[in-house]
N, C-alpha and C positions, 0 to 999 in steps of 0.2 A: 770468243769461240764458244758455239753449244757444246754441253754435256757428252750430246750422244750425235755429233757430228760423224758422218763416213770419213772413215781416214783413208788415204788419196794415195799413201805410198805402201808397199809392200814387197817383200823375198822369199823366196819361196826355201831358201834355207841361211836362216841367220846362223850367226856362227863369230864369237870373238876368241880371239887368241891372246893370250898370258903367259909371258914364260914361255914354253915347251909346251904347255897345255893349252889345248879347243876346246871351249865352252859354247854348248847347247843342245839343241836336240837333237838326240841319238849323241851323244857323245857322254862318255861317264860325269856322272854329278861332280863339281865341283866344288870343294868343303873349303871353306875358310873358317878357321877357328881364332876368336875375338879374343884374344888380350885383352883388348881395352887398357882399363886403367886399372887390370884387376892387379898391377905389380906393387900399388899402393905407392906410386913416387918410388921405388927401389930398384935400382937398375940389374942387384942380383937376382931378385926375382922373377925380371923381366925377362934374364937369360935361362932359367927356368921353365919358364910358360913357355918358349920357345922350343925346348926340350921334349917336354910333354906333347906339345904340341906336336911335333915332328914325331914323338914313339904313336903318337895316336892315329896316323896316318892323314892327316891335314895337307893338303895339298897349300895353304896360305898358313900364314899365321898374321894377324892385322894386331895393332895399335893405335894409339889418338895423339896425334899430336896438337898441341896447343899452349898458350899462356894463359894463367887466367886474367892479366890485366885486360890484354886486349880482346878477350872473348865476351867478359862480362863487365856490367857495370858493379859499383863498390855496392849498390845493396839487394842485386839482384836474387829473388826468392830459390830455393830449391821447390823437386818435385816433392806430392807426398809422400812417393815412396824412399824418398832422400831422408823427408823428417822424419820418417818412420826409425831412421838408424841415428838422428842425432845431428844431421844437418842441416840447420837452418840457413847459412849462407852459403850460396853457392861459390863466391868468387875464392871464397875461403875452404872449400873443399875443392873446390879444382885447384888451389895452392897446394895443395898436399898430396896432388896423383902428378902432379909434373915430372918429365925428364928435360933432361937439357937435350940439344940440339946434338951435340958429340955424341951423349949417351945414345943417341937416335941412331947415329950415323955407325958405331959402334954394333948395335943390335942387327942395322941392313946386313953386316957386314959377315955378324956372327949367323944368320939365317942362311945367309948365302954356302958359308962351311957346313951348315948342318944340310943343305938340301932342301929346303923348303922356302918358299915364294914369302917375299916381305912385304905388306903390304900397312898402310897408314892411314885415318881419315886425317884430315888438312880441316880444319873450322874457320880460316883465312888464307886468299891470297896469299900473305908471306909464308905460312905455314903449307902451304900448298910451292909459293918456289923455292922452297927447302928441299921437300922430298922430290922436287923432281932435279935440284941438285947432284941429290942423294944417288937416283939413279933407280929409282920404284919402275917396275913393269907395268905398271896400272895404280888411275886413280880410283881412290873410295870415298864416295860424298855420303855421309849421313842424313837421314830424310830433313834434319831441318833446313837443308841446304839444296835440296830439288828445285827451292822457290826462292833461293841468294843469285838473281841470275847473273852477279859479278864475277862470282866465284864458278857458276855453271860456267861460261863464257870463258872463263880462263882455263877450267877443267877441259872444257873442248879443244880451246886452242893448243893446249898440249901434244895432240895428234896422240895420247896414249887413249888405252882404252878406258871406259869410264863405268864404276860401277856405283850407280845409285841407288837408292833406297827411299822409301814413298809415303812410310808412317806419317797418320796425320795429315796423310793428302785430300781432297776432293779430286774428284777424277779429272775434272779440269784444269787442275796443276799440273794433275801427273802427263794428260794431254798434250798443254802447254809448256810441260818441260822436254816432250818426245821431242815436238815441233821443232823446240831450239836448235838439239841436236841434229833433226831434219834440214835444218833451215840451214845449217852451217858447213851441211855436207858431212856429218859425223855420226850420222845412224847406225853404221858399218862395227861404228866402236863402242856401243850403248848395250849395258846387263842393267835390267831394270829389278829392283829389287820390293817384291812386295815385303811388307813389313807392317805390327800393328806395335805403336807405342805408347806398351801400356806393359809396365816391369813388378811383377813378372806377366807375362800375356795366361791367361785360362787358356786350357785345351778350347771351351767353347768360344773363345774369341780370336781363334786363330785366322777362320775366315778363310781356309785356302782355296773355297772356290773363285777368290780375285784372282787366282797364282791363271786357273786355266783362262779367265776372263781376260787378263792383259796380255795370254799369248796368241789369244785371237786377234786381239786388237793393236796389238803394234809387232812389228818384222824383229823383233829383238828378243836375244836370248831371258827368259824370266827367272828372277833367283826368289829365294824366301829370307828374309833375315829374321832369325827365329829365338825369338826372349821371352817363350815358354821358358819351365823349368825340367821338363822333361826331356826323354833321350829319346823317346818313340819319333818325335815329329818329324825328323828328318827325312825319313821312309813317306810319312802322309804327304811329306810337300814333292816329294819326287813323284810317288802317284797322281799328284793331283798336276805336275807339268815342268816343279821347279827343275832348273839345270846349274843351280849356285847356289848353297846353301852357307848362311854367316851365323855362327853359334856361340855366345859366352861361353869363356872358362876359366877354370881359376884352379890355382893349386890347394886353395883349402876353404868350403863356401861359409866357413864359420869366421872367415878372418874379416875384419872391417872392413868398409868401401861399399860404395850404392850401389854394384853390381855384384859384390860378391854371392851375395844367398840365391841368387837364382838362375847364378851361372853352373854348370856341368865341374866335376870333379876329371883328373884325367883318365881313368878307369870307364864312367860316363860316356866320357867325347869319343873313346876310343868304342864304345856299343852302338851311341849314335851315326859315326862316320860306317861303322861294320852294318848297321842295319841300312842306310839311307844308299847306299851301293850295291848290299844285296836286293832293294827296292827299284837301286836304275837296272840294274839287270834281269830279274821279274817281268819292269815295264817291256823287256824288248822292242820290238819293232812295230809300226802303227798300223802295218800293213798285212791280212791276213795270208799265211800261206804255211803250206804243209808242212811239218818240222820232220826232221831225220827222224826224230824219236818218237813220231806219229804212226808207221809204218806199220809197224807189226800191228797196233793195233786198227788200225783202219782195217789191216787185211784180212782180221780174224773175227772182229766185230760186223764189218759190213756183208751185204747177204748178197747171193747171187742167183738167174734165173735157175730152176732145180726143176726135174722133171717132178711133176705130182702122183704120175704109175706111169707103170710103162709104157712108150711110145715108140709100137711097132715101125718097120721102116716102112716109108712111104704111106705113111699118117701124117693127115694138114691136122698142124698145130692148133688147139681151140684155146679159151683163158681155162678151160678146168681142167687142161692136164699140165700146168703152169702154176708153180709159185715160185714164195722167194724164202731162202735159207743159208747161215752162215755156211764157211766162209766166205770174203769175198775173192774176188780174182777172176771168176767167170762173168757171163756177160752183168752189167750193171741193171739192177732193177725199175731202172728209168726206163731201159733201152724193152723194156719186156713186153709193149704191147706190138714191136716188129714182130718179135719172134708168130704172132697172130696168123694165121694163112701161112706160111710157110711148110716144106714138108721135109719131113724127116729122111734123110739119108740112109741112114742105118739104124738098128734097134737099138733105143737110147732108154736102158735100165730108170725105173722111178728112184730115186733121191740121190741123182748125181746131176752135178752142172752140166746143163747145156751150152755148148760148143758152136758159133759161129759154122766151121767147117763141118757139123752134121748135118747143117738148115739147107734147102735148096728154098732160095726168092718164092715169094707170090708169084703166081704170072698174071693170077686175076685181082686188078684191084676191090672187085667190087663182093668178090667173097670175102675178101680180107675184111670189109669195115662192117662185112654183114655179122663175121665170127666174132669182130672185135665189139660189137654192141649188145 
């Protein structure tokens, strides 16, 4: 497949469902707030971050589930910014952010009582027919996994909605992962998620003019998964189109773990979620038209046809006894070169609007376009 092939299918309003909740455009942003593995392997913590999460106003709250036997091999490397904190082996710090499978099933459970949407990335197949065991409203694939098409293919076949994530993509992955979902008849269920993976992301690499570039380019709702360390972005990626925002957090960014320092405090999450909603609301609507709260001032700002002195009755109207002056409400100053040839009904005082019902018609066209030149 070319880069920059025409894509062939399109909707004119995409639109998935999670839960109770409609994600996309024109529909309130949708926040999911990342646990991860900020519980550090602790399963009270984890009931925690769930807490936070829910007082923060998060519409999800997500975790990771996985093993490190079968995710990684025995001497697979960490990232730098892993070593940066002291972990050179990865299979051996994903030893130490693990839950078990109960404890998973446990936390669904406890999300459900607090009100808030459970959501889990899956890193394998089994770990993927666990949580849909479990009873998850939706799947979460992590970008390294746009291009696992074992696990896309199972993600699809699930019939739940699918939200992925694209860090690290070429546009031709991310292409050829729409395709899939296309090809399967499962577009319907597809939030594609831009994302840059690089922890923490710079403001200047956030890039979110992909966020408006991929909702040109494919029928499906666009989200941001966002590993800045800042609270502001939320807001810039709903500006720029997102309709799903995915945030780290953590109950305290001092404590160990590869994402703690550059995940949100919950104080944080809760300014971020408050700004990036006051942002979809801002955005309103795409389409121009006159707001309630436009009114007054239209009517006091706009000008209207005004006599220039005064025009005795039955005086044809010229342009130099004609202008235009607040307010509006009388005739429109588009409308001011009819008024031209026309004659005056009755004596209409200099600096008051002129009236429709004072004007009698032209009868001659050709004085009209002679006065009006």
């Amino acid at each position: 497949m070319q880069a920059n092939k025409t894509r062939t299918y399109w909707s004119s309003s995409p639109a998935v469902t999670i839960g109770q909740k409609t994600i996309g455009p024109g529909q309130p942003v949708y926040v999911i707030a990342e646990a991860g593995v900020n519980h550090n392997g602790k399963y009270d913590l984890a009931v925690k971050l769930i807490d936070a999460a829910q007082r923060a106003g998060a519409d999800a709250v997500k975790f990771q589930v996985f093993t490190a036997e079968s995710l990684v091999i025995a001497d697979a490397p960490t990232a730098d910014y892993q070593k940066q904190q002291g972990h050179v082996d990865q299979r051996q710090m994903l030893r130490q952010l693990e839950l078990s499978r109960r404890e998973f099933t446990d936390l669904y459970r406890y999300s459900g009582q607090k009100g808030i949407e459970f959501l889990a990335t899956p890193f394998s197949i089994d770990d993927l027919e666990f949580l849909l065991d479990v009873g998850v409203s939706a799947v979460k694939l992590a970008s390294p996994d746009l291009v696992n098409l074992p696990l896309l293919e199972r993600a699809i076949d699930s019939k739940l909605p699918v939200i992925a994530s694209s860090g690290a993509c070429h546009i031709q992955e991310i292409d050829d992962a729409v395709d899939t979902f296309a090809n399967r008849g499962a577009l319907a269920r597809l939030v594609l998620m831009h994302c840059i993976s690089s922890y923490p992301t710079a403001m200047s690499q956030m890039n979110l003019s992909v966020v408006t570039n991929l909702a040109q380019r494919f029928p499906v709702p666009i989200g941001f998964s966002d590993h800045t360390s800042e609270w502001v972005t939320g807001a810039l990626a709903v500006a720029a189109g997102a309709t799903v925002l995915e945030k780290h957090f953590t109950l305290d960014r001092t404590w160990p773990g590869p994402d703690q320092a550059f995940s949100l405090e919950e104080a944080q999450l809760r300014n971020y979620i408050l700004a990036a909603r006051e942002a979809c609301q801002a955005m309103g609507e795409p389409h121009r038209k006159l707001l309630d709260c436009e009114h007054e001032v239209r009517r006091v700002s706009r000008g209207s046809v005004v006599a220039a002195a005064d025009i005795p009755a039955g005086t044809i109207l010229t342009p130099a006894m004609l202008t235009v002056k607040r307010p509006g409400g009388g005739i429109a100053p588009a409308r001011l070169r009819e008024l031209i040839g026309t004659r005056a009904l009755a004596d209409i005082p200099a600096d008051t609007r002129i009236e429709w019902h004072q004007l009698q018609p032209a009868s001659e066209p050709s004085l009209v376009k002679t006065l009006a030149s």
